[in-house]
C-alpha positions in Angstrom: -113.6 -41.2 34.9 -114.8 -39.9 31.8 -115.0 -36.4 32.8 -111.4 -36.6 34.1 -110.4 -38.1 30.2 -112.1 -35.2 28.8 -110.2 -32.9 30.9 -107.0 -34.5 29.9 -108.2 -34.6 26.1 -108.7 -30.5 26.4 -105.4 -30.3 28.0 -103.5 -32.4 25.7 -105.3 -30.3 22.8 -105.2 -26.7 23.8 -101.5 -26.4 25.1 -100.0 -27.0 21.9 -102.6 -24.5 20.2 -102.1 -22.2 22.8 -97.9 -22.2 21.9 -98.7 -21.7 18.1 -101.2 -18.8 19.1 -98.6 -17.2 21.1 -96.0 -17.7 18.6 -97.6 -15.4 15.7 -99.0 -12.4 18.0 -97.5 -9.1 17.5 -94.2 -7.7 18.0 -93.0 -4.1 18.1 -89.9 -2.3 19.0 -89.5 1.2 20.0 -86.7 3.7 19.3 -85.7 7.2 20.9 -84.4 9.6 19.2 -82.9 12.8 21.3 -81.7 15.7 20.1 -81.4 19.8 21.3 -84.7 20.7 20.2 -87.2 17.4 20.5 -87.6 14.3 21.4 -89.0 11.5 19.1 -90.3 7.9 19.7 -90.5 5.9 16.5 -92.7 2.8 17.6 -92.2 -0.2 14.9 -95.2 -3.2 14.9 -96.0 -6.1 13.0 -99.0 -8.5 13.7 -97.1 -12.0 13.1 -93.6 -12.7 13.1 -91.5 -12.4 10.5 -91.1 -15.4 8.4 -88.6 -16.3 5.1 -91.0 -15.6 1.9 -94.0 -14.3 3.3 -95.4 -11.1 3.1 -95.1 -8.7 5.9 -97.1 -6.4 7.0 -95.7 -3.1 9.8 -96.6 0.2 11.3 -94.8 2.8 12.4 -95.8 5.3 14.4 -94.1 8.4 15.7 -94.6 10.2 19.0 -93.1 13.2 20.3 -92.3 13.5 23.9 -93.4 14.7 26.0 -96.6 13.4 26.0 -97.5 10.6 23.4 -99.2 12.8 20.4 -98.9 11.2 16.7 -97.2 13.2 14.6 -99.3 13.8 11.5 -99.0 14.0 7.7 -94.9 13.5 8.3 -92.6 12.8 5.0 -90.8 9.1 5.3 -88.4 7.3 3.5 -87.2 3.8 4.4 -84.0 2.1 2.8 -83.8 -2.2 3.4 -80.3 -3.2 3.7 -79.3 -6.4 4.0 -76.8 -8.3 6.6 -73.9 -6.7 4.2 -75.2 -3.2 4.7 -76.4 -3.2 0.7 -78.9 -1.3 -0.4 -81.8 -4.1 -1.0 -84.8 -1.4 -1.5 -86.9 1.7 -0.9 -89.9 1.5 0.7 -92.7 4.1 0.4 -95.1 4.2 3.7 -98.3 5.1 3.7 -100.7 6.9 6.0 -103.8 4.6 6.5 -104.6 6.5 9.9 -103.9 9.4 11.8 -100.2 9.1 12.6 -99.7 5.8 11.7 -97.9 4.8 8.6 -98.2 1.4 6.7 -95.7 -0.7 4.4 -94.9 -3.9 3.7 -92.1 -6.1 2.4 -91.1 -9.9 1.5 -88.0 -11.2 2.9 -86.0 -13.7 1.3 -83.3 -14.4 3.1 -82.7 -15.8 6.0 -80.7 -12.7 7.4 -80.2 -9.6 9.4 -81.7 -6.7 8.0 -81.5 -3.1 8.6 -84.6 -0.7 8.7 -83.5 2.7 8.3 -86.2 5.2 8.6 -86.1 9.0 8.0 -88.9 11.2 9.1 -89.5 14.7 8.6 -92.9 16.6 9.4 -93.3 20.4 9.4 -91.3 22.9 11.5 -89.4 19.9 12.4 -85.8 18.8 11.4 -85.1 15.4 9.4 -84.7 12.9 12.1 -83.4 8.8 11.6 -84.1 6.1 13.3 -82.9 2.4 12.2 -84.3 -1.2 13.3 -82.8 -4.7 13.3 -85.0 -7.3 12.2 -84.2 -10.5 12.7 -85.3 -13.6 10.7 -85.1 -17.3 10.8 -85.8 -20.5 9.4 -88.9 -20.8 6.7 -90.1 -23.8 9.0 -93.3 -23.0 10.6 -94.1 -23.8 13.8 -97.9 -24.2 13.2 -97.2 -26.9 10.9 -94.9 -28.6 13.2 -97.3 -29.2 16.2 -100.0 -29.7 13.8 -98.7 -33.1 13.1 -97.5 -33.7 16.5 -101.1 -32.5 17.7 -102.8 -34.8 15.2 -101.1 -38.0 16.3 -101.4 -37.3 19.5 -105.2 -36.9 19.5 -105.4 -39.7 17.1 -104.3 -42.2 20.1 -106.4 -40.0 23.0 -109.7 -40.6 20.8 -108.7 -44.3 20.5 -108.5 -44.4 24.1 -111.8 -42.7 24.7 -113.6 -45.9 23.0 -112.6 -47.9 26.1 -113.6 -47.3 29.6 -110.6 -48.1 31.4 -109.7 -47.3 35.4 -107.7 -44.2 36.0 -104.4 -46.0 36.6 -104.9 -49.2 33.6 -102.3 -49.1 31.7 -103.8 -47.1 28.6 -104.7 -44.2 30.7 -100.6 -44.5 31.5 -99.7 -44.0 28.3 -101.5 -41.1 27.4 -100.4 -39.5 30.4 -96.8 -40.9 29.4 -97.5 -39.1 26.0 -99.0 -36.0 27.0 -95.3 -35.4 29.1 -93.7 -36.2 25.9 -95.5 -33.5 24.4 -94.6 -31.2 26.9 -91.0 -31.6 26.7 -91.1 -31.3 22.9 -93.0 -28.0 23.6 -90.9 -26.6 26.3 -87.8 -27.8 23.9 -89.2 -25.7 20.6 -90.2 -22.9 23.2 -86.3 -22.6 24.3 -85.4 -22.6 21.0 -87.9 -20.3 19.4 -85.3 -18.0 17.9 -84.5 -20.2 15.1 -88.1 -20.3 13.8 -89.4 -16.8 15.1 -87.9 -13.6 14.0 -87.1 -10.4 16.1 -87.9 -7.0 15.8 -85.7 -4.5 18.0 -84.6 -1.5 17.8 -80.7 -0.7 16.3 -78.3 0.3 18.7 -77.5 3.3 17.3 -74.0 3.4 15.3 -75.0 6.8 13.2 -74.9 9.8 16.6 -77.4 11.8 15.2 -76.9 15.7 16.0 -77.8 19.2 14.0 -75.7 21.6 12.8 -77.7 24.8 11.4 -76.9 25.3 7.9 -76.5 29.3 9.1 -73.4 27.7 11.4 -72.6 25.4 8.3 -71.7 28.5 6.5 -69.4 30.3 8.7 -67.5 27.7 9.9 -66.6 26.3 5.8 -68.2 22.5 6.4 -67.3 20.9 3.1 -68.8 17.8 2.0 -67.8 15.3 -0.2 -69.8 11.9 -1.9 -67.8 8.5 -1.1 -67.0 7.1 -4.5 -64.6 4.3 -5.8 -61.4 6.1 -7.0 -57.9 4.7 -8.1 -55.4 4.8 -4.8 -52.2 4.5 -4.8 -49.8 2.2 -2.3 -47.5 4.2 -0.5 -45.1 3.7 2.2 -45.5 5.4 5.4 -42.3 6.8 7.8 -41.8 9.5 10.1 -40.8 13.1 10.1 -40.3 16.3 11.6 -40.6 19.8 10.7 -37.6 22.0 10.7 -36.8 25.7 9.8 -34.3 26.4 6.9 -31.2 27.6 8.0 -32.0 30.6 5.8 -34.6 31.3 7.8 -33.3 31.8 11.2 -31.0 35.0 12.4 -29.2 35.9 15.7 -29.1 39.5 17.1 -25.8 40.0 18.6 -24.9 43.1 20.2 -22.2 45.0 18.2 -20.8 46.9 20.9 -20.8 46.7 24.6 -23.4 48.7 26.4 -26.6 48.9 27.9 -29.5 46.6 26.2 -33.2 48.5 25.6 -35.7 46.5 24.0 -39.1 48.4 24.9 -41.6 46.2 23.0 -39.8 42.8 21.9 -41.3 39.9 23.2 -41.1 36.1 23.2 -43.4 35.3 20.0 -44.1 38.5 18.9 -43.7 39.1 14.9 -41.7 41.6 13.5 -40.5 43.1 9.8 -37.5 42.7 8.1 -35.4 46.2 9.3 -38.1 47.1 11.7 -36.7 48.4 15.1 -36.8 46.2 17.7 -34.5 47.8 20.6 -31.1 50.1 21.3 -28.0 49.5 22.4 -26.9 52.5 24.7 -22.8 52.2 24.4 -20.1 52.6 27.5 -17.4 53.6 25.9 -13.9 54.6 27.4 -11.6 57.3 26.3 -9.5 54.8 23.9 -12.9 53.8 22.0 -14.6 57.2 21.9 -10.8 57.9 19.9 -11.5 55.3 18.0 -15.6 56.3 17.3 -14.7 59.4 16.7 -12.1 58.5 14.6 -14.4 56.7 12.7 -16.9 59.3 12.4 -14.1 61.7 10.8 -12.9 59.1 8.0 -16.3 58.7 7.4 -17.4 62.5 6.9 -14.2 62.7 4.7 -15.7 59.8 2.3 -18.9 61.8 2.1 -17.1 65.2 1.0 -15.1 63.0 -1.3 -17.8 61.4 -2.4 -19.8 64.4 -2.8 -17.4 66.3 -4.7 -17.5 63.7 -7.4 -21.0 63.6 -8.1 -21.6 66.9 -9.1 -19.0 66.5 -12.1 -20.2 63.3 -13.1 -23.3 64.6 -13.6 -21.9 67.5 -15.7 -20.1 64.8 -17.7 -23.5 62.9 -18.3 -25.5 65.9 -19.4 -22.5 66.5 -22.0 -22.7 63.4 -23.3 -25.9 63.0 -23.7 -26.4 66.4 -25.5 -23.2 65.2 -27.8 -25.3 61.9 -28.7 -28.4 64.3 -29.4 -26.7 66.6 -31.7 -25.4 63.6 -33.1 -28.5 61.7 -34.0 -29.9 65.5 -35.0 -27.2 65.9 -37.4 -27.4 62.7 -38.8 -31.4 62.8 -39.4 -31.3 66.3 -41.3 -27.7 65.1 -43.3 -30.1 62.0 -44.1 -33.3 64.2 -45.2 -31.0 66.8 -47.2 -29.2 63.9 -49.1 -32.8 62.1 -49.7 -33.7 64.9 -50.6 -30.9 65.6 -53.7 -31.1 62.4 -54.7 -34.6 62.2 -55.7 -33.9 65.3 -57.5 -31.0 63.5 -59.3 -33.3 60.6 -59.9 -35.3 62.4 -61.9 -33.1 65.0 -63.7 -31.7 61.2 -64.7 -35.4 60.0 -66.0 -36.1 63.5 -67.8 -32.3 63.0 -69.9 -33.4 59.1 -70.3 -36.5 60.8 -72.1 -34.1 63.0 -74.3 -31.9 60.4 -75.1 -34.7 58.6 -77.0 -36.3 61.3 -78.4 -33.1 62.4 -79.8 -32.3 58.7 -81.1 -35.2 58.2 -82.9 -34.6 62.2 -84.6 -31.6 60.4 -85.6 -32.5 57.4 -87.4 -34.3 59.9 -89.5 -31.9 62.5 -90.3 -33.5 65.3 -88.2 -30.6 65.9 -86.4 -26.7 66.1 -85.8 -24.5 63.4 -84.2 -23.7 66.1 -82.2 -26.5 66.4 -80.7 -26.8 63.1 -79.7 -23.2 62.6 -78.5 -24.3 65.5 -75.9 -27.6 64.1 -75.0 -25.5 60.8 -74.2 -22.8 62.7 -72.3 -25.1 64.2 -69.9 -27.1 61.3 -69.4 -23.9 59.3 -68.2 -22.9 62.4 -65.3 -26.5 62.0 -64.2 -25.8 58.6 -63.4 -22.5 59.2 -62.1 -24.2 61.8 -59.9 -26.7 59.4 -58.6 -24.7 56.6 -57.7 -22.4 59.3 -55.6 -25.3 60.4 -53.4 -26.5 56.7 -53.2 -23.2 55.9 -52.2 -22.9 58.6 -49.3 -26.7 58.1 -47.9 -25.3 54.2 -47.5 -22.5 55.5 -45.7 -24.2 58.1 -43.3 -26.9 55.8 -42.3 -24.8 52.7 -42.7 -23.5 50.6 -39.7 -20.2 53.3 -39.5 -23.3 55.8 -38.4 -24.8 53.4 -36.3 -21.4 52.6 -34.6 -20.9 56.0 -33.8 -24.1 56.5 -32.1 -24.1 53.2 -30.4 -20.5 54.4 -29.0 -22.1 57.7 -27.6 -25.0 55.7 -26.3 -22.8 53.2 -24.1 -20.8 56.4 -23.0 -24.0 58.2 -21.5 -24.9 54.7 -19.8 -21.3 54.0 -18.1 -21.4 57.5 -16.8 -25.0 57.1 -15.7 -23.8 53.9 -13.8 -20.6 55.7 -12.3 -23.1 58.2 -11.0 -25.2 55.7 -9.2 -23.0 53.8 -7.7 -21.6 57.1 -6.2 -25.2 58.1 -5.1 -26.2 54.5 -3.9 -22.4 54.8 -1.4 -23.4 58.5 -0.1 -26.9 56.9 0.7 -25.0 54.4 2.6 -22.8 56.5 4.3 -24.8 59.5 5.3 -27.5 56.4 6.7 -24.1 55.6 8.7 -23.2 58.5 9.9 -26.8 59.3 10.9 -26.4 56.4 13.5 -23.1 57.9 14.7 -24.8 60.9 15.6 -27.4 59.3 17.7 -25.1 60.3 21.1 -23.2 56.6 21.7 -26.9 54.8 21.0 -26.9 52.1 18.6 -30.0 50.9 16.7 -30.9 47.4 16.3 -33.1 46.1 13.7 -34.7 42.4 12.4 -32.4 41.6 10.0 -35.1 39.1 8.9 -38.7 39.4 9.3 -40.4 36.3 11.1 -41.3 35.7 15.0 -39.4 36.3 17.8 -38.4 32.7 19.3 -35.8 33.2 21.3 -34.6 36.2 23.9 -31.2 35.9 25.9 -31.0 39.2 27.8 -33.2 41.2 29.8 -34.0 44.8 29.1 -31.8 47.3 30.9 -29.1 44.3 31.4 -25.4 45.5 30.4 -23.7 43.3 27.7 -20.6 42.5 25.8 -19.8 43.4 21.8 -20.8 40.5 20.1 -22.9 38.6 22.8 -26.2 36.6 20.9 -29.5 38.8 22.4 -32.0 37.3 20.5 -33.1 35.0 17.4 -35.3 35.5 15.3 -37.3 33.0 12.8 -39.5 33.4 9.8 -41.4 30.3 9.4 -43.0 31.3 6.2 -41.6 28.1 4.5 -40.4 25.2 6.5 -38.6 22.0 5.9 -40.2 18.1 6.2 -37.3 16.0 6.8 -37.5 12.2 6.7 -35.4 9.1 6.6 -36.2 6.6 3.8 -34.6 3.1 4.5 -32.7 1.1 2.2 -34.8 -1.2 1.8 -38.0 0.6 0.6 -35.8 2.6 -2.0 -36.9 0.3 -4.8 -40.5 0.8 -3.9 -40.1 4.8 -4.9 -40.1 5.4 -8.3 -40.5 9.1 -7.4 -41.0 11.1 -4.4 -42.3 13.9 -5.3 -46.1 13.2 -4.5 -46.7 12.6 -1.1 -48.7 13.3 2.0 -48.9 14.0 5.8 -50.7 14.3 8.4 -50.2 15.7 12.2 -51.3 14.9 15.5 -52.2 18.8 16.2 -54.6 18.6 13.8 -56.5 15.2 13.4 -58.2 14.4 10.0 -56.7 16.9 8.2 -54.1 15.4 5.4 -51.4 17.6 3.6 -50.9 17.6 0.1 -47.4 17.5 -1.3 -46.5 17.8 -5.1 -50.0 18.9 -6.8 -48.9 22.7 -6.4 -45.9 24.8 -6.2 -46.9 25.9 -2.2 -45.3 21.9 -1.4 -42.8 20.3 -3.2 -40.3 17.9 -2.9 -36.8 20.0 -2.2 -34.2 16.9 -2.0 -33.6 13.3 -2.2 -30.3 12.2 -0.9 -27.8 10.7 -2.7 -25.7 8.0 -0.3 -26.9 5.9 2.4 -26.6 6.8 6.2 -24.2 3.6 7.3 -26.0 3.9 10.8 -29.1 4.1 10.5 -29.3 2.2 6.8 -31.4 5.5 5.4 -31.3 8.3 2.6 -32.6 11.7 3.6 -35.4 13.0 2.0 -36.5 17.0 2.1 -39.8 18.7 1.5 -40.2 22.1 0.9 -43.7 23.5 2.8 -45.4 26.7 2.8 -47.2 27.8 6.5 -49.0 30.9 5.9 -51.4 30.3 8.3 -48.1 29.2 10.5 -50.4 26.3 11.5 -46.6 24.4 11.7 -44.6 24.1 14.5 -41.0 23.3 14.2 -40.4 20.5 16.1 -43.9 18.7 15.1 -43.6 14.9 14.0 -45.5 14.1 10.9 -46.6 11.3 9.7 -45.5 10.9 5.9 -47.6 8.5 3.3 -44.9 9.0 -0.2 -46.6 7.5 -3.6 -45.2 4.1 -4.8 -47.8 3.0 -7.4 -51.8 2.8 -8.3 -54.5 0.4 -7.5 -57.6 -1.0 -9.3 -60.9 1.5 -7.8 -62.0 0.9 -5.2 -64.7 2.8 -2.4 -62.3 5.2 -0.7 -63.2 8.3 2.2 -60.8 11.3 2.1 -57.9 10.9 4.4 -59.0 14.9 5.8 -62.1 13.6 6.3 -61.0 10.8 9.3 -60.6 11.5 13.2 -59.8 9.4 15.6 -61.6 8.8 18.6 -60.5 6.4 21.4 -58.7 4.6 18.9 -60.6 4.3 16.3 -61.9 5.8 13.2 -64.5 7.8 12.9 -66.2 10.5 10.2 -69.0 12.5 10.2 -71.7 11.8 7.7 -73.8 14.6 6.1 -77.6 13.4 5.5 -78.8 16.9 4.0 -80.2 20.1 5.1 -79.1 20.0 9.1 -78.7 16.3 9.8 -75.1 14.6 10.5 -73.8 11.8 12.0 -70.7 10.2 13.6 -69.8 6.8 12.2 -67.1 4.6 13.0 -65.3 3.1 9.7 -62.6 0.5 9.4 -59.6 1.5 6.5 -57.4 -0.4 4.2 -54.8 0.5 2.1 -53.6 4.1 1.9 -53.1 6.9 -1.1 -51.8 10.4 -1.0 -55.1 11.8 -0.5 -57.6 8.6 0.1 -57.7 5.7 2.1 -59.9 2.7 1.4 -63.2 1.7 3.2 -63.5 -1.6 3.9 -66.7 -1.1 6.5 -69.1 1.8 8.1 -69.4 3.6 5.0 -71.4 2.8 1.7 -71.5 4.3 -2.1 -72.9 7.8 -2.7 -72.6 8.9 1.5 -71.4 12.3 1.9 -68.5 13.0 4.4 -67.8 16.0 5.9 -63.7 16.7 4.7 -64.0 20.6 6.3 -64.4 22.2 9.2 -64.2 18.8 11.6 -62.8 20.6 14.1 -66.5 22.5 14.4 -68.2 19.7 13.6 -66.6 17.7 16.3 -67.5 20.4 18.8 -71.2 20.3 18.1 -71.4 16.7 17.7 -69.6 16.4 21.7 -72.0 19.2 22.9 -74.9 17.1 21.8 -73.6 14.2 24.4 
C-alpha cells in the first residue's frame, strides 16, 4: 500500500516538473538561402524560450551546402525591428567558437520581432537572411505549477501520515486531484503559445538575387535612397498619344504611270527629300503636247531669265564702284579740308599773338594807329576764313554726306536682292527641267523625313495622277491628348506639370513641365456638351521613338502639395500579378524584390504606406534588366 502511495507521490511530483523542464529547452530555426553561386543555411538557437524582460541569449551558425562545414571568421550585422518594421537596434555578434556567432538581447514588448541577418565571409557575396521571433506573456510557467505543485504535495504528504486502504476515501481524493492536475497541465500544454515564444524562420518577402556590379554598369542601374519629400495631389485621367497633323504627309502620284519603289518599306525611315521611288509616265499623244509644251515655256523662262542676270550683275558692280568712289572722295575732300583748317587755325593764333603785341606798342607810343588798324583787319579775315572751312567740313561730313552714301548703299543692296531672286528662280527651273529630261520618269521624294507607316500600292502596279501611294510620319514630337471633366476643373490651378506613365513600359514615369523636351501645348477653352470635358494637349519629344501613336497613357496633372512624407519614385514601381513591387539595392551585388503598398500620388512620387522603410535604396533605372535577372534566379 505504501509503496503504491509512493509511486503515486513521484507521479503526482515529477509530471508537472517534467512540463516546466520541457518548456525552457532549446529552440532553433533554420533558414536557406539559394542563390546562382551557393547555397547557405543560417541555423538560429536559443537555450530557453524567449520571455518579456529577460535577457536572451542565441547562436547562429552558418553552413554552406553541400555538406554541413561552418563558415569561419564571416562579417555579420543584425538589425531588430519591431512588429511595425522600426528599426529597434543593431546588434554586433561575436565569434565565441569556430563558426558559431553569439549575441544577445532583452525584449520588451510583447511583440513580433524581425531578425534580419547579413553575412558576408571571404570570396563570398553578402547574403540575408531574416527570422520571426515570437513572444508572449511575461508569466512564467515555472512559477505557475510551482504553486499548483506545492499545494498539491502539501495534501499527498498529509495523506502519507495515515495508512489508509487503496480505495478509502482519502486515497480517492488524491487520485481525484492528481486528474485535476492533469487536466490543468494538458490545458496550459494546449495553450503554450501565450506563455512560450517562437523562433522560425521568415518567409522570405525580400527575393534575394545578384546582379554583378560589371552588369550593373552596362545596363545604367540607378539607385535612389527612400526619403520623406513634399508630394503633390493630383488627379489622374486617361490619354492617348497622337501625331501632329504637321507631322504626317501623303505621297500621291502626280501623274499616271507605272509605280517603282525599289527599297521603300513598311517602317523603314527616311530623310526629308530623300528618293524613295519613280513614277514611269504613260502618256498619250495629247499629254506628251502638253509635256512638251511645258518643257518649251519652261526653257524660254530660263533664256529669259538668264538674259537678265548678266546685266543685273553689271548694274551691281556699277553701283557699287559709284558708292566707293563716293566714300573715297569724301574721305580725301575730308583730310584736305582738315587739313587747311588747321592751317587757318593757326595762321588765326599767330595774328592773335600780333594783335597783342601790337596793342601793348600802342599804349606806349611805339607805333602807328595804322599799324594796328591792319593787325586787326587781318586778324578778323582769319576768322572769317576759319569759320568758312568749319562750315564746309560740317557740310561734307554732315548728315547731307551721309544721306548720299546711305542712298548708294540701299541701291547696291536692292540690286543685289533683284539678282538673287533671279538666281534662286533659274535654280528652280533648271532643277525642273532636269526632271523633264529624265525620258517620261518622274521622281518622288519624302517631302517630310520620319518613318514610313503606311503603303497603298505595290511596286510595278500602274496608277492614276493624284492617287495616295504612301504616308509618311515623323514622330519626332507627338501629341498627349486628354479629356479633363468639368468637375475636376477647379482642382487645376495649372496644368502644366504633370506626369504619365504607359503600360509598354512598366515603372517608368514621364516627366512633363520641368524641361522644354515636354510641355504643356493647350488647354481648351469651352466644354464638350457630350462628354462634360475640356481638352487638354501636351507637347512630347520621342527621340528614342519609344512612343507609339495609338498608346493609352495614364496621366497624374499637379493640383496642390502635401506635408513630407516617406515617398518611392513612381519609375522605380512594377507591377507584378497585381501588385506592387520594387527592387531594393542592399550594396555591392545584393538586391531584392519587395512588394509595397502606395498612397497618394505626385508628379514624380508616390507615397509608401508599407514594404519600404527610411534610408532603403530603390533601383529607379534599368528595371527592365533588373527584372530579367531577378526572374532567371526563380
Amino acid at each position: 500500500m505504501r509503496k503504491l502511495k509512493f509511486i503515486l507521490f513521484l507521479v503526482f511530483i515529477l509530471w508537472p516538473i517534467c512540463f516546466v523542464q520541457a518548456g525552457e529547452n532549446s529552440i532553433q530555426a533554420e533558414k536557406i538561402i539559394r542563390n546562382n553561386q551557393q547555397t547557405l543555411v543560417f541555423r538560429l538557437r536559443t537555450k530557453k524560450a524567449l520571455q518579456i524582460g529577460e535577457k536572451t541569449a542565441f547562436s547562429l551558425s552558418v553552413f554552406e551546402q553541400p555538406g554541413e562545414k561552418k563558415i569561419e571568421k564571416g562579417q555579420m550585422s543584425l538589425e531588430i525591428k519591431n512588429g511595425m518594421g522600426e528599426l529597434e537596434t543593431f546588434v554586433t555578434a561575436e565569434e565565441k567558437e569556430k563558426g558559431v556567432y553569439s549575441f544577445s538581447y532583452i525584449f520588451n514588448n510583447s511583440d513580433d520581432y524581425r531578425l534580419i541577418i547579413s553575412f558576408s565571409a571571404k570570396e563570398q557575396k553578402k547574403t540575408v537572411a531574416g527570422f520571426v521571433l515570437t513572444l508572449g506573456s511575461k508569466k512564467s510557467l515555472t512559477k505557475i505549477y510551482l504553486l499548483d505543485l506545492l499545494f498539491l504535495s502539501a495534501v499527498t504528504l498529509i495523506l502519507f501520515f495515515y495508512r489508509q486502504r487503496i480505495f478509502s476515501l482519502k486515497v480517492k481524493i488524491v487520485i481525484i486531484l492528481m486528474v485535476l492536475n492533469l487536466i490543468i497541465i494538458n490545458h496550459l500544454q494546449q495553450n503554450k503559445k501565450d506563455f512560450i515564444a517562437e523562433l522560425k524562420a521568415e518567409k522570405s518577402k525580400d527575393e534575394q538575387f545578384f546582379i554583378p556590379k560589371e552588369t550593373q554598369l552596362i545596363f545604367g542601374i540607378n539607385t535612389e535612397i527612400i526619403a520623406e519629400k513634399v508630394i503633390g495631389k493630383g488627379i489622374t485621367i486617361n490619354g492617348e498619344i497622337k501625331i501632329p497633323p504637321q507631322s504626317i504627309s501623303q505621297v500621291e502620284s502626280a501623274v499616271s504611270g507605272r509605280i517603282i519603289l525599289p527599297e521603300i518599306t513598311l517602317g523603314a525611315n527616311v530623310k526629308k527629300d530623300q528618293v524613295i521611288g519613280y513614277l514611269e509616265q504613260t502618256l498619250g499623244i495629247p499629254e506628251k503636247v502638253a509635256v512638251e509644251t511645258a518643257l518649251i515655256d519652261l526653257q524660254s523662262k530660263i533664256i529669259a531669265l538668264e538674259s537678265t542676270i548678266a546685266p543685273t550683275e553689271k548694274r551691281i558692280n556699277v553701283a557699287k564702284n559709284a558708292l566707293l568712289r563716293a566714300k573715297n572722295d569724301l574721305q580725301n575732300k575730308e583730310k584736305q579740308l582738315k587739313a587747311e583748317l588747321e592751317k587757318s587755325k593757326t595762321k588765326l593764333n599767330n595774328l592773335n599773338l600780333e594783335k597783342a603785341r601790337v596793342l601793348k606798342l600802342a599804349e606806349v607810343g611805339a607805333t602807328s594807329q595804322k599799324k594796328e588798324q591792319e593787325i586787326n583787319m587781318q586778324f578778323r579775315v582769319a576768322e572769317l576764313e576759319l569759320q568758312a572751312l568749319e562750315k564746309e567740313i560740317n557740310y561734307i561730313i554732315g548728315a547731307e554726306a551721309l544721306k548720299r552714301i546711305r542712298e548708294g548703299e540701299i541701291q547696291v543692296s536692292t540690286i543685289a536682292q533683284e539678282l538673287e531672286i533671279s538666281k534662286v528662280q533659274l535654280a528652280f527651273l533648271r532643277k525642273k527641267q532636269k526632271n523633264f529630261t529624265l525620258a517620261e520618269k518622274i521622281i518622288l521624294k519624302a517631302p517630310i523625313g520620319g518613318v514610313v507607316t503606311e503603303i497603298n500600292t505595290t511596286n510595278g502596279k500602274q496608277v492614276q495622277a493624284n492617287e495616295h501611294l504612301l504616308t509618311i510620319s515623323n514622330p519626332d514630337k507627338l501629341l498627349l491628348e486628354a479629356d479633363v471633366f468639368e468637375q475636376d476643373l477647379a482642382k487645376i490651378t495649372s496644368a502644366k506639370k504633370a506626369s504619365f506613365n504607359l503600360a509598354a513600359y512598366p515603372g517608368e514615369v514621364f516627366r512633363i513641365g520641368q524641361d522644354k523636351d515636354n510641355r504643356l501645348l493647350t488647354m481648351g477653352i469651352s466644354v464638350n456638351q457630350e462628354k462634360k470635358t475640356i481638352p487638354i494637349i501636351y507637347e512630347i519629344k520621342n527621340p528614342e521613338r519609344k512612343f507609339k501613336e495609338g498608346m493609352f497613357a495614364q496621366i497624374t496633372i499637379e493640383t496642390s502639395s502635401e506635408n513630407k512624407k516617406m515617398t518611392v519614385p513612381k519609375k522605380a514601381i512594377s507591377s507584378e500579378n497585381g501588385e506592387k513591387v520594387v527592387y531594393v539595392f542592399l550594396g555591392g551585388e545584393t538586391f531584392f524584390q519587395r512588394k509595397i503598398k502606395t498612397g497618394s500620388e505626385g508628379q514624380n512620387y508616390v507615397e509608401v504606406l508599407s514594404g519600404l522603410n527610411l534610408g532603403e535604396r530603390v533601383v529607379t533605372d534599368g528595371l527592365y534588366q533588373v527584372n530579367s535577372f531577378f526572374v532567371g534566379k526563380n
